[in-house]
C-alpha positions in Angstrom: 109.1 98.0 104.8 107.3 96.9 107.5 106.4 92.9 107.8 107.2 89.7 110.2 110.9 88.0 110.3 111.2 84.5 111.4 114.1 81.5 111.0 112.9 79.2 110.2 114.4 75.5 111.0 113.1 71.9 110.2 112.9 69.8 113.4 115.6 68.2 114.9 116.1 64.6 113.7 114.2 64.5 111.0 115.0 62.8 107.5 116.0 65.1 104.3 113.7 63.2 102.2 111.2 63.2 104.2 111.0 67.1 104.5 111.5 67.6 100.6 108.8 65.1 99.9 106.0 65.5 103.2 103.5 62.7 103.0 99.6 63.6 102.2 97.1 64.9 104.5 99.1 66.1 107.3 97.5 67.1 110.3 96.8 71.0 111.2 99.9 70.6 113.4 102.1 69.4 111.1 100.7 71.9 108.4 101.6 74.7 110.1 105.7 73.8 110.0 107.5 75.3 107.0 108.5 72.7 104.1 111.4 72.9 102.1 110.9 73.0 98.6 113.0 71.9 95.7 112.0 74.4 93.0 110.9 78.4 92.8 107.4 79.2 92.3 106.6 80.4 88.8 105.9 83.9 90.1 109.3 84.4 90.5 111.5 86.1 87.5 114.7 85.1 87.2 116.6 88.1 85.0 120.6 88.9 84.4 122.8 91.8 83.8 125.4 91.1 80.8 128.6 92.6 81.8 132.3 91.6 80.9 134.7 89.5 82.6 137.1 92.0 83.7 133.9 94.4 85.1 132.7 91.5 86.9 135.2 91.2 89.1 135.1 94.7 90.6 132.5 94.7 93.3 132.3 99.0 92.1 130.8 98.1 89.0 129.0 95.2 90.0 127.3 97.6 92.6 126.7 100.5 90.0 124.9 97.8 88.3 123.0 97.2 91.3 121.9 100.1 91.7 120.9 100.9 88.6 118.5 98.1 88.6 116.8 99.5 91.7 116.3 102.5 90.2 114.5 101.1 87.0 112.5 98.3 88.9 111.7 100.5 92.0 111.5 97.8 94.5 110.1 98.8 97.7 112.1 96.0 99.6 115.4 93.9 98.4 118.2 91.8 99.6 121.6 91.6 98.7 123.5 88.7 98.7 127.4 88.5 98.1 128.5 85.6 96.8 131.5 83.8 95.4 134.6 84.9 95.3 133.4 88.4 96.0 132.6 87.5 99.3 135.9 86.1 100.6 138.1 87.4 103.5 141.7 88.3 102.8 143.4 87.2 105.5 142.4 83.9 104.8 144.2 84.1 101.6 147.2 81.2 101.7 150.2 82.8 100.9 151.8 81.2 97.8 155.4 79.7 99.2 157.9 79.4 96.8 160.1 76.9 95.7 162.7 75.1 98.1 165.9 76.2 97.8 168.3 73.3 96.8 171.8 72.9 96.1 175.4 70.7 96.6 177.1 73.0 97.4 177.1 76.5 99.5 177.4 78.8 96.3 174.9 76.6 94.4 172.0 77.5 97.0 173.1 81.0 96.9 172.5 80.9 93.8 169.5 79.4 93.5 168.1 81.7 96.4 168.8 84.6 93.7 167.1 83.0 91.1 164.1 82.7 93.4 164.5 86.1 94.7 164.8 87.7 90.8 161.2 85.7 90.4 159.6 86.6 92.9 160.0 90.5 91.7 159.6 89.6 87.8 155.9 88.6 89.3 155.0 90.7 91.1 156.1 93.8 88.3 153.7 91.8 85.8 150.7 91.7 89.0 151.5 95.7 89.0 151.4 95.3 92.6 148.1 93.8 93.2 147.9 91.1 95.3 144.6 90.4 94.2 144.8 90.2 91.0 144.8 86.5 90.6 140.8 87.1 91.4 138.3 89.3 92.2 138.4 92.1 95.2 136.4 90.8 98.5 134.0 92.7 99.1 132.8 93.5 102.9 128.9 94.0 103.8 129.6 97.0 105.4 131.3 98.3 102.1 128.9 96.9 100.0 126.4 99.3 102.2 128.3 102.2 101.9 129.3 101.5 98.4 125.5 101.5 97.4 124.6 104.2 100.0 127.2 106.9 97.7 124.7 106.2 94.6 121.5 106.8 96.8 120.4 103.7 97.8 119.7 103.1 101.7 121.2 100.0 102.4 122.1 98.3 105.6 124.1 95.6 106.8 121.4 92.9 107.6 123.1 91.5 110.7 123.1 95.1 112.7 119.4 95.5 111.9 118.3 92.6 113.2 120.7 92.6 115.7 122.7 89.9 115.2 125.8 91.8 115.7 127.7 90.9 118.9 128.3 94.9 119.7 124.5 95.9 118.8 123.5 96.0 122.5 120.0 96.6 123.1 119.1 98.9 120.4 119.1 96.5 118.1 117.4 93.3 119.2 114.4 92.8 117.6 111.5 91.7 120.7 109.7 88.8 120.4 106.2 87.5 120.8 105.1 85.2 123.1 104.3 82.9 120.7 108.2 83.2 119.4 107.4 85.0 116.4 109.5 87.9 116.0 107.3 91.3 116.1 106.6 93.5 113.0 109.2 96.1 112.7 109.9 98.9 109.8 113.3 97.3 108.0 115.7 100.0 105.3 114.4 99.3 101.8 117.8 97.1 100.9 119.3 94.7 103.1 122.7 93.3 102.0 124.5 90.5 103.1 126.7 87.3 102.1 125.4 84.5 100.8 125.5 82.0 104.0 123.0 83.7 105.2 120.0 83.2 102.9 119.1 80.3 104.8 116.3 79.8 107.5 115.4 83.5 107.2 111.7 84.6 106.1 110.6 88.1 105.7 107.4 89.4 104.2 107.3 91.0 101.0 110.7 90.8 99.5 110.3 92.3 95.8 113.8 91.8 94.6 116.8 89.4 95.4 120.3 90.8 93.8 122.9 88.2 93.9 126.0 89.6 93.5 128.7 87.1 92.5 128.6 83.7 91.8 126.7 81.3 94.0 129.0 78.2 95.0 126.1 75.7 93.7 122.7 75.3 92.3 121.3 74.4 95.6 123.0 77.4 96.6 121.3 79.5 94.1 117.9 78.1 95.1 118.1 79.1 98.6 119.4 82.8 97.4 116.3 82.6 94.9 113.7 81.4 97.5 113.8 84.7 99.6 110.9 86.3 96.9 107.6 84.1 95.7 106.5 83.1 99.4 103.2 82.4 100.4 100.9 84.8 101.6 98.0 82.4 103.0 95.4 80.1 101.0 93.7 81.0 97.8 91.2 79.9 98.9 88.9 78.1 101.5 88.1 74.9 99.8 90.9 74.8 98.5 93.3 72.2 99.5 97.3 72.4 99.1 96.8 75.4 96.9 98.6 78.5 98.0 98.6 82.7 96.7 102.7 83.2 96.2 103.6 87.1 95.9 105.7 87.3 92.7 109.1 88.4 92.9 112.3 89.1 90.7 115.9 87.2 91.3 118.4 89.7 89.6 121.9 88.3 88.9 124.9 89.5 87.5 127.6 87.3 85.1 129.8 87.5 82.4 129.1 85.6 78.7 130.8 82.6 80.1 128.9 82.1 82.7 125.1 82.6 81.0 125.3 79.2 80.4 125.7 78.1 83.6 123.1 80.0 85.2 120.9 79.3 82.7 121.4 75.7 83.1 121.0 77.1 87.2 117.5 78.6 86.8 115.8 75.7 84.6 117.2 73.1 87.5 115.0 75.3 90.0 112.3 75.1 88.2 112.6 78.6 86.3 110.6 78.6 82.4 113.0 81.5 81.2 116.0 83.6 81.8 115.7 87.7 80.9 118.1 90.1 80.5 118.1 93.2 81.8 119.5 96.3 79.8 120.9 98.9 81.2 
């Protein structure tokens, strides 16, 4: 995978509305900035993976799946985006408190303390221990990468390739041009990361966009679904506002219960059907 990387970032102090909805005949200056857009080209596919509720909240099976896919599509390039509840940290998990103990007298809180106590335990025998089990398991990039990496996929943690990582030292910056364009460098086949990061990013010739998880909006899942169907350059000379859009394949994973919702997801993005992938 070799190809160009670039963030890209609308200028500072300019209006939302404004960006989604640029006025007519700009000039070659202005042409040359990156415009949000509100929809996904039509080249894009958006396709699913049925699976149940209970195996969608265990990032192993979810990545099985993932892997799977890439071995029937055979993408030559793909990113991986952890989403949802999938994606969140443990140790920012609030601890539940219980109850405050109350009570007239000395032996009344005492007792009530007990009761608490006796609870407490009763829970925790019917959670069998797990102190996730209110949810799914968070699910680390790094993981993720190693995860995939066990069923032969290469995969790396997007932030250590391009350097982003605070301990990458110089290995791992990726040089620029003078003209600030970052230089054309040979990227692993599957990058994976977590779903914050889908923004302002550009690379060249993404074939496939796994989204593992559930996005936290809509607008979320647009941004996830707008790292394939970029533009390659003009169709054609005289052709005005008119660009050639490489196709590309968003791949998600959900239970029954929540097809609807991202089918109600893809139409609002502009997507004409929703496939499903058997595996």
């Amino acid at each position: 995978w070799k190809g160009r990387m670039k963030v890209c970032r609308p200028e500072a102090g300019g209006d939302d509305d404004e960006q989604e909805n640029p006025a007519p005949d700009l000039p070659e200056e202005a042409s040359a900035h990156t415009i949000r857009a509100v929809t996904v080209p039509s080249a894009v596919d958006h396709k699913y993976v049925s699976m149940t509720k209970d195996a969608i909240t265990k990032p192993l099976e979810v990545l099985a799946n993932v892997a799977s896919v890439a071995r029937k599509l055979q993408p030559k390039t793909s990113l991986v985006f952890i989403c949802g509840e999938l994606s969140r940290s443990v140790s920012k998990e609030k601890k539940r408190e219980g109850p405050k103990i109350k009570g007239n007298t000395s032996q009344a809180r005492r007792n009530a303390k007990r009761r608490s106590v006796f609870i407490e335990k009763q829970r925790s025998k019917g959670a069998g221990g797990n102190k996730n089990s209110g949810g799914p398991e968070p699910l680390s990039v790094r993981k993720a990468c190693s995860t995939l990496q066990s069923m032969g996929i290469d995969a790396q943690p997007m932030h250590v390739v391009l350097g982003l990582e605070p301990n990458a030292g110089e290995g791992g910056v990726i040089p620029e041009e003078e003209d600030g364009n970052l230089e054309e460098i040979e990227l692993p086949p599957v990058l994976v990361t977590f779903e914050g990061s889908a923004r302002g990013l550009h690379f060249d010739g993404v074939d496939i966009v796994f989204v593992v998880g559930r996005p936290t909006s809509a607008a979320s899942y647009l941004h996830l679904a707008g790292r394939v169907g970029r533009a390659i350059g003009t169709a054609a000379e005289d052709t005005v506002g008119e660009v050639e859009v490489r196709p590309g394949t968003v791949v998600s994973f959900c239970s029954k219960g929540r097809l609807t919702e991202l089918e109600k997801w893809t139409s609002q993005v502009g997507a004409t059907g929703l496939e499903e992938i058997v595996l």
